[in-house]
N, C-alpha and C positions, 0 to 999 in steps of 0.2 A: 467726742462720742464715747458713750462708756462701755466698755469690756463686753458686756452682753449684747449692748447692740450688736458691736463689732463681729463676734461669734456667729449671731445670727446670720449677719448680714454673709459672713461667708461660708457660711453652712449652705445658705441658699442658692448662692453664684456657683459652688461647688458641686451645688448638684444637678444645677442646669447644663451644667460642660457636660456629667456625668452620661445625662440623662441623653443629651444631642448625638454624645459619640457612637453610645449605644441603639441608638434609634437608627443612625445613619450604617452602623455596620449589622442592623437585623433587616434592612431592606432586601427586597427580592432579586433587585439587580445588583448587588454588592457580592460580588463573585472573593471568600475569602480564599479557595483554592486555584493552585495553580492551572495554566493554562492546559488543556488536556495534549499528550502528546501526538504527533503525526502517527497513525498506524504504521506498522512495518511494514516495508515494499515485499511480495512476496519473493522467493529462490527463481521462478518464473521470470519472473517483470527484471530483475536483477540480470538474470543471464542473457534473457532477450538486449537488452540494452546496451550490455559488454559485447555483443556479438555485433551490435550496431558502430561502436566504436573502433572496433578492430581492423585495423590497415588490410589485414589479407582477406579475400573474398570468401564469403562463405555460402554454403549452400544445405537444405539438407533435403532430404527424398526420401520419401515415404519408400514402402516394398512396390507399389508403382509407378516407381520413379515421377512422382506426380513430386512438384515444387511444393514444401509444406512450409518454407522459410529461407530467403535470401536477405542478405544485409546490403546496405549501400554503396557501396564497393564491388559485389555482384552485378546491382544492376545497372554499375557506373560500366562496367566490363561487356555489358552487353549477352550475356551468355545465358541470360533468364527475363524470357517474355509471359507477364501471367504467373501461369503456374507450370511451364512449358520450360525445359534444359533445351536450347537450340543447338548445340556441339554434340552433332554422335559421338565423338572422342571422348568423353566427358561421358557419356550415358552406357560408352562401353567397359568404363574402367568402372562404375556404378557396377556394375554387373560382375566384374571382376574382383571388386572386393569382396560383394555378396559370396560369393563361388570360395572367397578365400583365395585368392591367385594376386595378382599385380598390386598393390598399394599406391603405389608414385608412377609418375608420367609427366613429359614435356608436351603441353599440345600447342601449337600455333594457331593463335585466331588471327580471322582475315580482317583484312582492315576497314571495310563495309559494314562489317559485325560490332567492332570495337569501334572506329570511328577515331580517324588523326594517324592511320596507320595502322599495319599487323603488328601485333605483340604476339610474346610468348611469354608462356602461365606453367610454373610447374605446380602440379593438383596433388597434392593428398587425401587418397580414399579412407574413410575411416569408419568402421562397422559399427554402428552404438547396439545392436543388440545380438547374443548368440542364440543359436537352435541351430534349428533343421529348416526352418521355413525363412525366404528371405525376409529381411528386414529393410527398416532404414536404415541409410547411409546420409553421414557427411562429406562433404567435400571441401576443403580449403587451398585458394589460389591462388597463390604469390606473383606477383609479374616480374619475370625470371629476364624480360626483352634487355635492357640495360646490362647484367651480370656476363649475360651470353654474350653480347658482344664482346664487352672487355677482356672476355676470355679468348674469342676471336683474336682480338688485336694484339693481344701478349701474344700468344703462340705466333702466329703470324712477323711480330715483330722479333719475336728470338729465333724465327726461322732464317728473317731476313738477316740478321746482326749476324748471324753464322755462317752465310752463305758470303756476303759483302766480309770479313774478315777470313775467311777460307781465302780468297781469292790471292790479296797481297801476302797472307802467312805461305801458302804454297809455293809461290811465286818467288819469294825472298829462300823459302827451303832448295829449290833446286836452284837457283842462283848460288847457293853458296856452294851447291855438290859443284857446281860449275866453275866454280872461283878457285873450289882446292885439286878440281884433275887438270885447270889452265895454271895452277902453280910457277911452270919454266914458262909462261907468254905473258909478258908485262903488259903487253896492249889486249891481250884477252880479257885479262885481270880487270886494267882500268874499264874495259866494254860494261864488262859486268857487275863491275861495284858500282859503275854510274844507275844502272839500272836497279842495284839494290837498294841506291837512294830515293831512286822515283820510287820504288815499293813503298821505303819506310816512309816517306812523306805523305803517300798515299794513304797507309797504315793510319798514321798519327794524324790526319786531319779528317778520317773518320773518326775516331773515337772523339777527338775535341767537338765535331760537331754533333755526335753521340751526347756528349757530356753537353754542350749548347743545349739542346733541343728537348734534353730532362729537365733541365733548370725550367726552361720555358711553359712546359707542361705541370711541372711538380706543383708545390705547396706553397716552394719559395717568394717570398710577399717581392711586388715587382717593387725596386731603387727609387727613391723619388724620382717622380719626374718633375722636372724642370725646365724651363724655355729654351730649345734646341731651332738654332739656325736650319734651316733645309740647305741653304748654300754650301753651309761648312757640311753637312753631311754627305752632300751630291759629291763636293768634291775630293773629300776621306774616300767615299765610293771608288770617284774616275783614277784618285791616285793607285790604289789598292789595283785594281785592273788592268792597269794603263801598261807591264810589263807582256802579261798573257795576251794582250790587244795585239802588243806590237810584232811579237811572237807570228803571229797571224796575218801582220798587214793590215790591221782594224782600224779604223779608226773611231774615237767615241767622241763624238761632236755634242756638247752639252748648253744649256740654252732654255729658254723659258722666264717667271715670274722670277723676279729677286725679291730679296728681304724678307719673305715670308717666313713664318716661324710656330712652331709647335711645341706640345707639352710634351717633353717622352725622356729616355734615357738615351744618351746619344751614341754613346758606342751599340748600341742594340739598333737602332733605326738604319746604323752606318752597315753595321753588317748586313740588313736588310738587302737593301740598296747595293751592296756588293757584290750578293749572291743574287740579283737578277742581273745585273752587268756580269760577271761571270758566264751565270747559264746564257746569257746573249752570247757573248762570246765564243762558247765553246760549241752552240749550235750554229754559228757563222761559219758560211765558206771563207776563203781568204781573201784579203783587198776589198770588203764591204765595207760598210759605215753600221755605226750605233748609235742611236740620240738618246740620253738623257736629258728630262727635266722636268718643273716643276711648275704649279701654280693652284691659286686658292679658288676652291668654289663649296659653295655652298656651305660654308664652315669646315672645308676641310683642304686639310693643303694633298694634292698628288700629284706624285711623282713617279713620270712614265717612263719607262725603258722598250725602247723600238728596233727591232733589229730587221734584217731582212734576210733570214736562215732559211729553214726547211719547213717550219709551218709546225702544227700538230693537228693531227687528225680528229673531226669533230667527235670521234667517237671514244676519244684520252684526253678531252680538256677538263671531263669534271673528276679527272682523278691525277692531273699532274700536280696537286697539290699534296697525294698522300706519302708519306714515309716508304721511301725505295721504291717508288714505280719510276720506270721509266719504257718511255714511247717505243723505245729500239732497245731492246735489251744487248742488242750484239753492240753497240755505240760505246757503252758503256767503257770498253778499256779506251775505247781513241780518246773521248772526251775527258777519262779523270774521275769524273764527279762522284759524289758519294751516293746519290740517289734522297739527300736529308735537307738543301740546298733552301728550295723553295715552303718546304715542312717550315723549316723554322723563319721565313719571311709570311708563311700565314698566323704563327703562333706570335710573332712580335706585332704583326697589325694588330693582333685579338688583343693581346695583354695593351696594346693603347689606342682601346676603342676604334679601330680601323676596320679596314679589308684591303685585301689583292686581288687584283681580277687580270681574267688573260681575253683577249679576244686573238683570234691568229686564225688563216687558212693556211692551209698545204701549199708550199713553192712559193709562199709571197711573204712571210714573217708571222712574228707575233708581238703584240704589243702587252705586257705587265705594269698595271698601272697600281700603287700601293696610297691607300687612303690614313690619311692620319689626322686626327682634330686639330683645329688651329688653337693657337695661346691664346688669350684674351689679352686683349689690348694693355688692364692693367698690369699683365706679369711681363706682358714685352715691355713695358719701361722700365719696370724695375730690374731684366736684366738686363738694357742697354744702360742704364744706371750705373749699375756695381758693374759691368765689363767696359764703360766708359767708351772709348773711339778704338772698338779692336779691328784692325782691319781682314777680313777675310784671307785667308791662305789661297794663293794661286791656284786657278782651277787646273786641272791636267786635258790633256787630249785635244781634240781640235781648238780653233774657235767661236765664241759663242755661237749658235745654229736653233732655230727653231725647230727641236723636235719633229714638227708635223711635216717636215721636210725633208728630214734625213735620211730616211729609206726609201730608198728608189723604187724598189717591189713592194712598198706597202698599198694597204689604201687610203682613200683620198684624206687629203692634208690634215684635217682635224682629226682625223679617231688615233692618232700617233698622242695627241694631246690629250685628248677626251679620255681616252681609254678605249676599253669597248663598245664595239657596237649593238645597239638593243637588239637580242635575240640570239647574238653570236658569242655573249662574253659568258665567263664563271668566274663568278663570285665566291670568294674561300674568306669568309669571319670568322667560322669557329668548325669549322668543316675540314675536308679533305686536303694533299699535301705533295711534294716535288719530281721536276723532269729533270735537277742536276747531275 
């Protein structure tokens, strides 16, 4: 091909491209600009939306108190039907801001209103416009139910902790004024230092289970757990006991399922288990019997403690599980107990997915039955594995005895076992706390 051809030939392919690309970006639908942007949301549309997101409830009212905007949180709260504020308490702090007077207030809504229960809301009034003439008002509504309580319960608990340590600090103070005017009576001296001992004991095994029962409560992540015998625990329990039994004349006759086995931490389940044989104990008259024991249902192994004391009163079972209540407040020095006992046998069911239940009447016993989840089958071999052929430690106290048989003033032979009876028990998972 010669020179000129060649030229031509791509002069003319050159301008076919030319001509295509140009043809192709002068069309109608060939958009060379960018994409037009989204209008801007108005300051409106923007605030409406952050007020929709807002945890605290809000509200706001016109100058007649006419609803002109609640968010969902409001009318999650229940306190705005329509356009309608249903809380006088609420429509008269509205009024009280207007006036310039009160801004904050606690109000209680009823539980019909809110629904799952009364709360309490503390409201901030807030004037969006000044003059002479009322205006609108906002209202913002924090649910205060949760805070108040906790507040409750501190106070309440630093009242108890002071009242329950007054007792042995006083006690131990004139003990000593007693110790040094018996100076020349040796056997006065020995009276009363035995007795400063019972103080200090008494002293130091509140505050340990003081120190117990924060742990249980706090932040601290619970020990692994690992596959813990109920045998070996029952009987850590009956040894632990078996001195203050005999004290008494008791006997604790222990009996039920063997081999069963749970995921938990063992010394925590042991304690458990000790402070209801305890509290049995210490609510027993003397020359009675105790049963301990155990068995699995329903994926859960429990372990019942049956005594046949004084009973409690239906109207102190749903709170013999709280922190220092107890049923006879005058009992208190015969028995010992700290009042924290049973507190921290609900908090160790809870941290291992259990519960404690009581069923009991007045003059015939009561039975505390403590639920704890079974191991699974694979983690029981693998600790009968690595512990090989251990053989169990001697139980203490009577001989083996079927619980459901043990107390003679209970009732009828199963609920010693079972537990509670439907409609007579309290169940404590993450709830209320102890009679020791």
């Amino acid at each position: 091909m010669s020179p000129t051809v060649a030229l031509v030939v791509g002069l003319v392919v050159g301008g076919a491209l030319v001509a295509t690309v140009l043809l192709r970006y002068n069309r109608p639908d060939f958009d060379r600009s960018p994409p037009p942007a989204a209008p801007p949301l108005s300051e409106a549309i923007l605030a409406r939306r952050l007020i929709d997101l807002m945890d605290p409830a809000v509200v706001f009212l016109d100058a007649d108190d006419v609803v002109v905007l609640a968010n969902p949180p409001a009318r999650a709260l229940g306190v705005v039907r329509g356009t309608r504020l249903l809380v006088p308490e609420l429509l008269e702090l509205a009024k009280d801001v207007r006036s310039g007077r009160r801004r904050r207030l606690d109000v209680d809504l009823p539980g019909e209103l809110v629904g799952g229960g009364p709360r309490q809301v503390g409201v901030h009034g807030i004037r969006l416009e000044t003059g002479a003439l009322p205006g609108p008002v906002a209202l913002v509504l924090m649910d205060v139910t949760e805070a108040r309580r906790v507040e409750v319960v501190r106070r309440d608990f630093v009242a108890n902790v002071g009242h329950e340590l007054k007792t042995p600090v006083g006690a131990l103070r004139l003990l000593a004024e007693a110790v040094e005017d018996a100076a020349d009576d040796p056997e006065t001296v020995r009276r009363f230092s035995a007795r400063m001992t019972h103080e200090a004991e008494r002293l130091s095994r509140l505050v340990r289970e003081l120190i117990d029962l924060s742990r249980l409560q706090g932040g601290e992540p619970l020990p692994e757990l690992v596959p813990v015998e109920v045998d070996r625990v029952v009987a850590e329990a009956v040894d632990r006991t078996g001195l203050a039994a005999s004290a008494k004349q008791i006997t604790i006759a222990s009996g039920g399922q063997h081999g069963l086995v749970v995921r938990g931490v063992e010394s925590q389940l042991a304690t458990a288990v000790t402070n209801l044989l305890a509290n049995a104990v210490a609510y027993s008259p003397e020359g009675t019997r105790i049963a301990v024991g155990a068995r699995g249902r329903s994926g859960f192994a429990e372990i019942t403690v049956t005594d046949s004391g004084i009973g409690i009163p239906r109207e102190d079972r749903s709170r013999v599980f709280e922190r220092f209540y107890r049923v006879d407040q005058s009992r208190a020095s015969t028995t010992g107990g700290t009042g924290l006992g049973l507190a921290i046998v609900k908090h160790v069911a809870s941290n291992h997915g259990g519960s404690v239940s009581v069923w009991s009447e007045e003059g015939l016993g009561s039975t505390f039955t403590l639920r704890v989840p079974l191991a699974a089958q694979v983690d029981v071999e693998a600790s009968s594995a690595a512990a090989g052929a251990r053989a169990l430690p001697p139980r203490g106290g009577s001989p083996a005895l079927d619980p459901a048989g043990a107390s003679a003033g209970s009732e009828p032979t199963g609920d010693a076992v079972a537990g509670p009876e439907p409609g007579g028990d309290v169940v404590a998972g993450d709830a209320p706390k102890g009679r020791t």
